[in-house]
C-alpha positions in Angstrom: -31.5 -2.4 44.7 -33.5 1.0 44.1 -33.3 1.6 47.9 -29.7 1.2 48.0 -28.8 3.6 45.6 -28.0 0.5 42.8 -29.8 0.5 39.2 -32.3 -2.4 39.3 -33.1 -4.1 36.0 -36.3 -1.8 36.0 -37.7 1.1 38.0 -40.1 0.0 40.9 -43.9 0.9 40.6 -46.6 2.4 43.0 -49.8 2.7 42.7 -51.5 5.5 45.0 -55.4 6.5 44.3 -58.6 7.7 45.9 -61.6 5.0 45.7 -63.8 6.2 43.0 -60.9 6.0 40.8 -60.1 2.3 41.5 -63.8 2.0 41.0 -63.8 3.5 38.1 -60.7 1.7 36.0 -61.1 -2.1 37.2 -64.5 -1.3 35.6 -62.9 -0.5 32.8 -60.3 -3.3 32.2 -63.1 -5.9 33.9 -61.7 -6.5 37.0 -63.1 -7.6 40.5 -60.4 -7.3 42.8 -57.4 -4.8 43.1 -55.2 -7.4 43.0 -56.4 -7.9 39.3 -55.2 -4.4 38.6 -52.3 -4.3 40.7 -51.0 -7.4 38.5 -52.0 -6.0 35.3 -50.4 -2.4 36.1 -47.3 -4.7 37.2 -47.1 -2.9 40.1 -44.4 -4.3 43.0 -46.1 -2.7 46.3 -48.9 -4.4 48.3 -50.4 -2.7 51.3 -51.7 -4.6 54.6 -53.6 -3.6 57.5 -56.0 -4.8 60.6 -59.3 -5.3 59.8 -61.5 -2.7 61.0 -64.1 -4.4 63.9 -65.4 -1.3 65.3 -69.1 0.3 64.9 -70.3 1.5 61.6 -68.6 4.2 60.4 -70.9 5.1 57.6 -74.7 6.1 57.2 -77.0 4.4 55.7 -77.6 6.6 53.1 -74.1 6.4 52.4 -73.8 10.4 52.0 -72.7 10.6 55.7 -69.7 9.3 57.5 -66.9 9.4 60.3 -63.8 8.6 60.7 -62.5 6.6 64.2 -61.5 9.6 65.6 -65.0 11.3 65.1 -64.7 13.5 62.3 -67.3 13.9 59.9 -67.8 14.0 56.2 -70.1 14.5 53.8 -70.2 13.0 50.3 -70.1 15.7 47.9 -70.9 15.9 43.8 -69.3 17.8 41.5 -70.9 16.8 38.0 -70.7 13.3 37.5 -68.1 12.5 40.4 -68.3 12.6 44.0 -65.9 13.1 46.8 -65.9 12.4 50.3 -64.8 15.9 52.5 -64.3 17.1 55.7 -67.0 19.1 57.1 -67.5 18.2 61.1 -64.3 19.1 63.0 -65.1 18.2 66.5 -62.4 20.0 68.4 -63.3 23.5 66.8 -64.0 26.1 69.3 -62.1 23.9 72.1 -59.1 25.3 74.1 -58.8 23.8 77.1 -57.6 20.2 78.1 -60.1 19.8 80.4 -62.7 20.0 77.7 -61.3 16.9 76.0 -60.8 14.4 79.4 -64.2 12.7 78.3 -63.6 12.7 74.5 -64.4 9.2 73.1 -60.6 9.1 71.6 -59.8 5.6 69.8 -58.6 2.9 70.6 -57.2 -0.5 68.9 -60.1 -2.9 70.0 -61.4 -1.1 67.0 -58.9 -3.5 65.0 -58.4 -6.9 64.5 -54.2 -7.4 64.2 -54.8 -11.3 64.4 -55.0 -11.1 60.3 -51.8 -10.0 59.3 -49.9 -12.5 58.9 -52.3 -14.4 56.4 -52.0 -11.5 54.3 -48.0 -11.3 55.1 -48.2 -14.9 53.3 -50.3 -13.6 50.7 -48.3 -11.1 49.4 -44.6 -12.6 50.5 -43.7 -11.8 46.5 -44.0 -8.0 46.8 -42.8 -5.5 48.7 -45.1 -5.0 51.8 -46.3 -1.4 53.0 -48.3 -0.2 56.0 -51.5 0.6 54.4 -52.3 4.5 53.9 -55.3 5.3 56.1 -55.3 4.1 59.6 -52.3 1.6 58.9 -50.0 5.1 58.1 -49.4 6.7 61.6 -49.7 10.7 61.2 -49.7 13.3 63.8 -50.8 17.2 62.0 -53.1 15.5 59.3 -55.1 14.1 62.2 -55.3 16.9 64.4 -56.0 19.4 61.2 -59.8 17.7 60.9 -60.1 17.6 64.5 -59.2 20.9 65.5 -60.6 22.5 61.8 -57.5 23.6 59.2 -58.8 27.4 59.5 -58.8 27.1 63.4 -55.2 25.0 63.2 -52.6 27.1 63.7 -53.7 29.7 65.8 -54.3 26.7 68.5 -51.1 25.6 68.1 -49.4 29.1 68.4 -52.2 30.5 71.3 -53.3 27.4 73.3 -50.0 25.4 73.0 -51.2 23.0 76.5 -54.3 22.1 74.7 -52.8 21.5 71.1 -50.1 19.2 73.2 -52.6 17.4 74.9 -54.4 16.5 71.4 -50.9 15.6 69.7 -50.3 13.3 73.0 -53.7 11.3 73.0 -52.8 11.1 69.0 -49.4 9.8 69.6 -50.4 8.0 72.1 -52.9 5.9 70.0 -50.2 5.3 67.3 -47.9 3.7 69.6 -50.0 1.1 70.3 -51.1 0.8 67.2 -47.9 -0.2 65.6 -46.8 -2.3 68.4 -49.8 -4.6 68.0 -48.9 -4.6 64.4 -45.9 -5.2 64.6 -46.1 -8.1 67.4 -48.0 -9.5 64.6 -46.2 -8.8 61.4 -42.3 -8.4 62.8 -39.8 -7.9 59.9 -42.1 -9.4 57.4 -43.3 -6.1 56.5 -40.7 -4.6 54.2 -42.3 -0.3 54.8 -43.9 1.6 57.4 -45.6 4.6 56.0 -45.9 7.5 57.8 -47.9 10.4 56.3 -48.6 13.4 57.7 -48.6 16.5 55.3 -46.1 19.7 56.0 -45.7 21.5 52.8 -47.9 23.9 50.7 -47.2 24.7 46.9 -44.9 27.8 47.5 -43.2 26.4 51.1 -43.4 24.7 54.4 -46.9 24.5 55.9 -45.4 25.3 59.4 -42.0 26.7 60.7 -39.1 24.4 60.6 -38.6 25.5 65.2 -42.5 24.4 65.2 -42.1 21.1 62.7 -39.1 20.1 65.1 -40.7 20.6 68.3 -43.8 18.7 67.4 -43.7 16.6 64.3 -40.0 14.7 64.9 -40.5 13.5 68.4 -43.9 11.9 66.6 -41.6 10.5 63.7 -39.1 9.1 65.9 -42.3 7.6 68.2 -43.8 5.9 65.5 -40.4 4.4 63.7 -39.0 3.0 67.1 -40.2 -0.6 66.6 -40.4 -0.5 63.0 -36.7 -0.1 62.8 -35.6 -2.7 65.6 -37.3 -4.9 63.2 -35.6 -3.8 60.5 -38.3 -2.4 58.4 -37.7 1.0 56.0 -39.5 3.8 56.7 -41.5 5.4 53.5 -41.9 9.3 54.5 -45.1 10.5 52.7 -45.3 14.4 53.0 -47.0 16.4 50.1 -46.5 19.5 48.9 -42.9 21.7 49.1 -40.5 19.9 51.8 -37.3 20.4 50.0 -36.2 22.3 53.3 -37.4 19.4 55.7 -35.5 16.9 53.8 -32.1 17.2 55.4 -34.3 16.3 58.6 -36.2 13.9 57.3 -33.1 11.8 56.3 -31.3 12.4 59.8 -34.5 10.7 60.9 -33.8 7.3 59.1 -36.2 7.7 56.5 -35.4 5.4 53.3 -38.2 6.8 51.1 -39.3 10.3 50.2 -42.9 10.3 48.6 -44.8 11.2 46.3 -42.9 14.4 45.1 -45.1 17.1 43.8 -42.9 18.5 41.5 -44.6 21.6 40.5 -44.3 22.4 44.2 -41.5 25.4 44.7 -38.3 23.4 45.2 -39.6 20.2 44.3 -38.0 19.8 40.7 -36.6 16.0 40.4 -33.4 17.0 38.7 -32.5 19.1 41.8 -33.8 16.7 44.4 -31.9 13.6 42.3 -28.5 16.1 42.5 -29.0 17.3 45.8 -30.3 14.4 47.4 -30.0 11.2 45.4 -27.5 9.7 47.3 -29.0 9.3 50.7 -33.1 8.8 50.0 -35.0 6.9 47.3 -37.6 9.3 45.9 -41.6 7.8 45.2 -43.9 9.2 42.9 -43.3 12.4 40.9 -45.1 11.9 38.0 -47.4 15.5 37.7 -50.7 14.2 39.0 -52.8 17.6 38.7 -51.9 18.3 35.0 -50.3 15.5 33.5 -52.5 12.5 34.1 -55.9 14.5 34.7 -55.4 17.1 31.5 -52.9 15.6 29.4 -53.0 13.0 26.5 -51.6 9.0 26.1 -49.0 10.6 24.3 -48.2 13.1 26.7 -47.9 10.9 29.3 -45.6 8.6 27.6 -43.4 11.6 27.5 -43.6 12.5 30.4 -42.9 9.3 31.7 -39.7 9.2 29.4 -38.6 12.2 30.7 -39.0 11.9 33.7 -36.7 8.2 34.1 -34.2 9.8 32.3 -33.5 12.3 35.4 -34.5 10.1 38.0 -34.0 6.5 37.1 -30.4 6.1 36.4 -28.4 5.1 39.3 -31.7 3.3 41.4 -33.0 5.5 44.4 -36.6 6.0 42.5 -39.8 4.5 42.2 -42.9 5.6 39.5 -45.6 6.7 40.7 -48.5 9.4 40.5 -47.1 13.1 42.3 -50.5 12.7 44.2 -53.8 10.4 44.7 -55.3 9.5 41.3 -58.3 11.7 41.3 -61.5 10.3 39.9 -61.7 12.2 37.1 -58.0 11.1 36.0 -58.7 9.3 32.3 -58.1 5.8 32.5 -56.1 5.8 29.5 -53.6 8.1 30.9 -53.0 5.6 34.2 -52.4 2.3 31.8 -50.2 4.9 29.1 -47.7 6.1 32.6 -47.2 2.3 33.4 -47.0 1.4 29.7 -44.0 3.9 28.8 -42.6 2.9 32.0 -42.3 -1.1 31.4 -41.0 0.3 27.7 -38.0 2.6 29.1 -34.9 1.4 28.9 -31.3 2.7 31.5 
């Protein structure tokens, strides 16, 4: 009903948060399994994916790892938390196909597609997402750690055959990818997710000409078999898109998420006015200040106001504006689902 644009007899919930964090509350409310907290959060979305069979991904002494398409990252501290972040970028420097003919680029022997359908039937009662990660095809937020971010765009704008021949072997990877996963999974799976990231806080990350030429042929790659199968397509893009969106609903896509509202353009009384009609809008609950800085009771608040603009009518779902952070008190996370469960249309 909230996808349709009809007013369910609540608001949908999503959950969305880096590791550490779901760590750190299921030890706090004495969980073992996500499920666990899923259920108690009341949460309606479940997320599937192939099992990763590949080599080992992360070193021993667990400060060191990479990522399947051979980036590196270290595991960094900042006072009592720690992070995992970028720091090997093994395209930087290059600008020359030729360079990359013998780069060890993925492939999907690295997955095991063969266990989809068990957890299809495990999670038939919810609604059923694409996992983020490797399950949530992506094109720039790929090729920004291989390349290097500082290095990104002046590839893209100075060696344009090289940066195409990257986006290619990344596209072509994805195809695959979702065909397998789809032979296995066909319309059971209710969302693909695809996230890449174009916006900054004050605009578009890239032109609109350059999004276009790149970014919506990959889009339109990706949701071919997902759509002849009937499945939604949930468009995850942080940051300040307002401009994209016209685009991104020409496209097909059902979802918008997670709405960083504090991003220029991003309010959700102007997106619900503007847009509200033709895409259902996932998150938007202030991530950075809110839920990290603020109280129980300013969360509650928040949550209040924030239905009130976006709720009535369907087209929304509750979630966090970003990735729960680690340091994110617990208290806040179970007060946002809490006030949410209390709201009334």
């Amino acid at each position: 009903m909230a996808l349709n644009q009809e007013q369910p007899d609540r608001v949908p919930f999503f959950y969305w948060d880096v590791p550490d964090f779901g760590i750190k509350i299921m030890k706090h409310l004495g969980f073992n399994t996500r499920d666990q907290l899923l259920e108690f959060l009341d949460v309606d979305f479940r997320w599937i994916e192939p099992e990763y069979v590949g080599p080992n991904l992360i070193a021993q002494n667990n400060k060191k790892k990479k990522d399947i398409w051979g980036v590196g990252y270290s595991k960094i501290k900042t006072g009592e938390y720690e992070y995992w972040e970028a720091d090997e970028f093994p395209l930087a420097g290059l600008t020359e196909p030729e360079e990359i003919e013998d780069y060890p680029w993925p492939t999907t022997d690295l997955f095991d597609f063969t266990v989809l359908p068990g957890l299809i039937e495990k999670y038939k009662e919810y609604a059923i997402m694409t996992a983020p990660g490797y399950s949530s095809p992506g094109l720039f937020r790929i090729m920004y750690r291989l390349i290097g971010k500082e290095n990104f765009i002046d590839v893209m704008m100075y060696h344009p055959k090289f940066f195409q021949t990257v986006a290619d072997r990344v596209i072509e990877f994805y195809k695959e990818f979702i065909k397998l996963f789809f032979d296995y999974a066909g319309n059971k799976v209710d969302f693909i997710r695809i996230a890449d990231d174009y916006g900054e806080s004050s605009g578009l990350s890239i032109s609109k000409d350059l999004w276009e030429f790149y970014c919506k042929p990959a889009i339109e790659a990706f949701i071919e078999i997902p759509k002849q199968h009937g499945v939604k397509f949930y468009m995850h893009s942080c940051g300040a898109v307002r401009k994209l969106l016209p685009e991104i609903i020409s496209l097909g896509a059902d979802v918008l998420d997670p709405i960083q509202t504090r991003a220029d353009g991003m309010e959700p009384s102007g997106l619900k006015e503007d847009f509200g009609k033709y895409i259902t809008f996932s998150g938007a609950l202030d991530e950075e200040l809110l839920l990290r800085q603020g109280t129980p009771e300013t969360v509650k608040q928040g949550v209040k106001d924030l239905l009130d603009t976006m709720a009535p009518g369907g087209g929304f779902f509750l979630g966090p504006s970003h990735k729960l952070k680690v340091e994110t008190p617990v208290e806040n996370v179970i007060a946002m689902y809490e006030a949410a469960k209390e709201w009334k249309y």
